[in-house]
N, C-alpha and C positions, 0 to 999 in steps of 0.2 A: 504493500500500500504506500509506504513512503516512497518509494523508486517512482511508483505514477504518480504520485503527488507533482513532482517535479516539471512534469508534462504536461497537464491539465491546463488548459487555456481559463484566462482568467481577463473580468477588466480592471482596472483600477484608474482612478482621477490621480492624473498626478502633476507635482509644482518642478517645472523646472527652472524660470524663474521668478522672482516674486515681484510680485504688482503686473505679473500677466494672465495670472490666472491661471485655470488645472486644465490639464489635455485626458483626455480620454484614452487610455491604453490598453493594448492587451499583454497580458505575461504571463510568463509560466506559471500556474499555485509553488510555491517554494516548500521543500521540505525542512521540519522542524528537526535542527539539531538537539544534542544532548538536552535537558532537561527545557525543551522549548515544545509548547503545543502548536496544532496548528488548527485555527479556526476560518469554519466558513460563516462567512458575516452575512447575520440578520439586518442589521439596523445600527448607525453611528449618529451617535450625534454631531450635530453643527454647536460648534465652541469659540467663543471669542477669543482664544487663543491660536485658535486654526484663522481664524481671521489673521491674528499678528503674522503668522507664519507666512501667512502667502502674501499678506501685503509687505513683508519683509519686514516689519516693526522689532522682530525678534531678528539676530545677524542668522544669515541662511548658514548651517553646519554641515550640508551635504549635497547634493547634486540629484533631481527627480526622486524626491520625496515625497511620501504618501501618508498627505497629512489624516485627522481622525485619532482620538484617542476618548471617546465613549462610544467605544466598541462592544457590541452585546452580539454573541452567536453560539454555536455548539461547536464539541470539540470535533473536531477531523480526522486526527493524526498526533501521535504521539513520538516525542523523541525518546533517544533513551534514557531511561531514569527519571522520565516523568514517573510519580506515583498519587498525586492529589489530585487529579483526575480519569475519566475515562471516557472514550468514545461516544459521541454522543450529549455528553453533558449539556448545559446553558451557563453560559460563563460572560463575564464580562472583565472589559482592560481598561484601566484609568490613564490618567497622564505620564506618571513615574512608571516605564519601564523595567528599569534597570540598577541595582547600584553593587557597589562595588564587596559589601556585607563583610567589611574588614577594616575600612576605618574608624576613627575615634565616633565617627556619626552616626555610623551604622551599628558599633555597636553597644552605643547609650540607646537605642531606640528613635534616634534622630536621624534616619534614612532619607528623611523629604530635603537633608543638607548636606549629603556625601557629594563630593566634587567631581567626582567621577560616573555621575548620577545620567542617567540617558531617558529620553523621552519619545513616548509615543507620537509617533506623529510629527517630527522632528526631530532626532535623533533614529527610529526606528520607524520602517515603514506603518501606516497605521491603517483605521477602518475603512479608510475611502475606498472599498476595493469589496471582492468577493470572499477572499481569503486573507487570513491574518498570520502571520507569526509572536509569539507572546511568550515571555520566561513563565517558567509554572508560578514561579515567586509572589507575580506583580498580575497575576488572573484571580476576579473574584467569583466565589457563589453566587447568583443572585437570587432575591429573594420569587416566591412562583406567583405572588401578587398581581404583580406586572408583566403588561406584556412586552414583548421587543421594542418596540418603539418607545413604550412609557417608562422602561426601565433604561435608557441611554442618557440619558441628563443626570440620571444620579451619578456616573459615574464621574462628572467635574464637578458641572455646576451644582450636585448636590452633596460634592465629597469635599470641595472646597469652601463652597456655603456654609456646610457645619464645623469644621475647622475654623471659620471666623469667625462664625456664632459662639465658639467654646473660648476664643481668644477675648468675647466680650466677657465674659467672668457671667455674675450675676446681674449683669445691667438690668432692668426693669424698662425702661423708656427706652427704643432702642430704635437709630437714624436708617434706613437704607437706602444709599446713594447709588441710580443707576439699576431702573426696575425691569429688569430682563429673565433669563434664565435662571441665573442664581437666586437670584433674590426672589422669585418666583417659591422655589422649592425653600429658602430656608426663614421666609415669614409664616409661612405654613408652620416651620419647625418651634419659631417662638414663639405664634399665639400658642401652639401647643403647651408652653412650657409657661404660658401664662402670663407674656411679656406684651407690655403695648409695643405697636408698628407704629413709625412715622417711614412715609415711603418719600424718595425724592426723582422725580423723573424728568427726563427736560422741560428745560420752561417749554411751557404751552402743550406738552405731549398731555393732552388730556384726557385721549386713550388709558394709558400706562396709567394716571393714574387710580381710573375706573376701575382699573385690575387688578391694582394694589388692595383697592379700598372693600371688590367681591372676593379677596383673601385673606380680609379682618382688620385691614389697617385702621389703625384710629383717625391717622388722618394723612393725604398726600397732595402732595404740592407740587411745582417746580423745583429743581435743584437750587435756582437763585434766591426761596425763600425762606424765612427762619418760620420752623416749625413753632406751635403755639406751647410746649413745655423744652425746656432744657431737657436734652439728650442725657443718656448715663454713658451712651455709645453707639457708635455710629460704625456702622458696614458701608467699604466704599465700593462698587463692583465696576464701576465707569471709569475706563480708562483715561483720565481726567484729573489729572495733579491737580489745576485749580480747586479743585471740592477737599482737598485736604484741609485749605484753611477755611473753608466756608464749614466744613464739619468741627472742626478746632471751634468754632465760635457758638455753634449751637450745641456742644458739649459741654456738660454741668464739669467744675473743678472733680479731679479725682475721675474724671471718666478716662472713655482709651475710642479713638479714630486706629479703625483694622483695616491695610490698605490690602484689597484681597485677588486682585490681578496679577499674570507675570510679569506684565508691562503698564507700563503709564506716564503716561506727558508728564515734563519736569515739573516739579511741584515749585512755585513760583515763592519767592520770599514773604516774611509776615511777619508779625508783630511778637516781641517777643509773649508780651499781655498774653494771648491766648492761647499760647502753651502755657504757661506759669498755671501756679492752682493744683500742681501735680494731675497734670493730664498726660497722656501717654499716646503717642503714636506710631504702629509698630505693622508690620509685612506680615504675608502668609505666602511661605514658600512649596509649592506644589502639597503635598499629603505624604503620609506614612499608609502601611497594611491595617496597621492599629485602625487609623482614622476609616477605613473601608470600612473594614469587620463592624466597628461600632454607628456606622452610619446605616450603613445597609441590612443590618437588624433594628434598625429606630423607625425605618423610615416606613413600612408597613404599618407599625405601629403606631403612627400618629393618625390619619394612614397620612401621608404624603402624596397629592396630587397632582403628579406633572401634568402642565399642556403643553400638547405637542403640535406639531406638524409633517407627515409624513410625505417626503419630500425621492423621489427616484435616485439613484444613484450618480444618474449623468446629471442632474439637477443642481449637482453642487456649487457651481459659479455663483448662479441665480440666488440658491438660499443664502449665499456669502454677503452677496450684494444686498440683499434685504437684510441683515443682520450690521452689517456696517453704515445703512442709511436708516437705523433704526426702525425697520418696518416687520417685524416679527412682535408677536405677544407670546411668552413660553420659549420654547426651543423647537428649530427644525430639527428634522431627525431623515439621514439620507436611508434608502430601504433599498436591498439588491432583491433578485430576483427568490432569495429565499427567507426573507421579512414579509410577514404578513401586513404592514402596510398601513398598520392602525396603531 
């Protein structure tokens, strides 16, 4: 079975270079080496971070790349020494790849900061395609709640979502700047947890904020307004340095601004006043196994309700382009010919 793997025609969207957008290709399905599976993709999600990657915002580390890293499908093919799966399974791939599981980082449990750390979909080819390659390491369970399409957002924007929701401690009053994907899935997570929403969406998207506010917000505005209570903290998911000191200002002393992107416009100078008060503001860098495992047993449980859009495989330019001109609500999610489509 691995030997045809090898041969099996396959498509894949791929970047060759960036800010031109993905070509449509055919390739062989690859065979999984040692402890690597190999999966035929249902359903990826569309990620603001596969945006950076093709619009080059991220520096490009490779040559025809195959971006996608909320990857959900079943296993294909095993290498050897796979043993945490088998044939068949539904599995899903997050952003973190790869890491190196022998530095100081990896082995405090601080895996999401190994230097030698690789990435789906930028580093390693990822789900834009039929077929996937993935280390057993960095493949999760997913929960049998959701279906293919509905469970691909959890694997960023609701892996990294909850990762900055945990970065806000106990806040109570709590900002979310840039109402998309993430912030979709992890206001869900806080009304859950019993936390008031203040949602921020661009000035005038009045859309986004209807959206926010049929997901329990207590209240949503433009990004350029001060919310009607001081914040305890603020989630920023807009790639948008300026909103660092506009969230600094509507955060109460003693709160924390979590900037929750890989990338974002340089954060512009400010006052020293509205850091002072012991306010804190601090990064989230990609996620741990930890952070899956415990997301993706929560998220059934609240229950968590992604919206989606299920969007074709060659479609991927187009869902880019509506995701970079703001015109999605939820997440697209690309579907090959073996995603059911919903």
């Amino acid at each position: 079975m691995l030997a045809a793997a090898s041969v099996w025609p396959m498509r894949a969207m791929v970047l060759h270079r960036p800010g031109e957008g993905l070509i449509c290709e055919d390739r062989p399905v690859p065979a999984p080496g040692p402890g690597q599976v190999l999966i035929r993709v249902h359903a990826c999600g569309v990620c603001r971070t596969d945006l950076h990657v093709v619009d080059g915002d991220l520096p490009p580390v490779r040559d025809a790349i195959v971006p996608g890293h909320e990857t959900v499908g079943t296993v294909a093919a095993l290498g050897e020494g796979v043993e945490r799966f088998r044939e068949g399974e539904r599995v899903g791939v997050p952003w973190l790849g790869w890491t190196c599981g022998d530095c100081a980082y990896c082995r405090s449990g601080r895996e999401n900061l190994c230097d030698s750390a690789r990435f789906t979909g930028y580093h390693i080819d990822g789900g834009y395609a039929d077929y996937a390659l993935a280390d057993q390491r960095y493949v999760f369970h997913l929960p049998d709640a959701y279906t293919d399409v509905e469970a691909a957002p959890l694997l960023c924007a609701g892996l990294i979502g909850h990762r900055a929701l945990v970065m806000a401690g106990g806040a109570r009053r709590l900002g979310i700047y840039g109402f998309g994907a993430a912030a979709h899935i992890v206001a869900q997570v806080a009304r859950h947890e019993g936390r008031e929403v203040y949602a921020f969406a661009r000035p005038g998207d009045t859309a986004a904020q209807e959206f926010a506010r049929s997901l329990g917000a207590a209240w949503a505005g433009g990004s350029d307004e001060a919310p009607p209570e001081q914040l305890d903290a603020a989630l920023i998911f807009a790639p948008v340095g300026a909103l660092v000191p506009e969230a600094l200002r509507a955060t109460a002393r003693g709160g924390t601004v979590v900037c929750a992107g890989i990338h974002m416009s340089d954060i512009p100078s400010f006052p020293y006043e509205i850091l002072w008060g012991e306010r804190t503001v601090r990064s989230v860098a990609n996620l741990t196994r930890r952070d899956g495992e415990d997301f993706l047993t929560l998220a059934p449980k609240v229950p968590v309700r992604t919206h989606t859009e299920a969007v074709p495989l060659t479609g991927a330019n187009a869902a880019l382009a509506r995701l970079r001109e703001g015109r999605l609500e939820g997440a697209a999610v690309l579907v090959t010919g073996a995603g059911e489509g919903g």
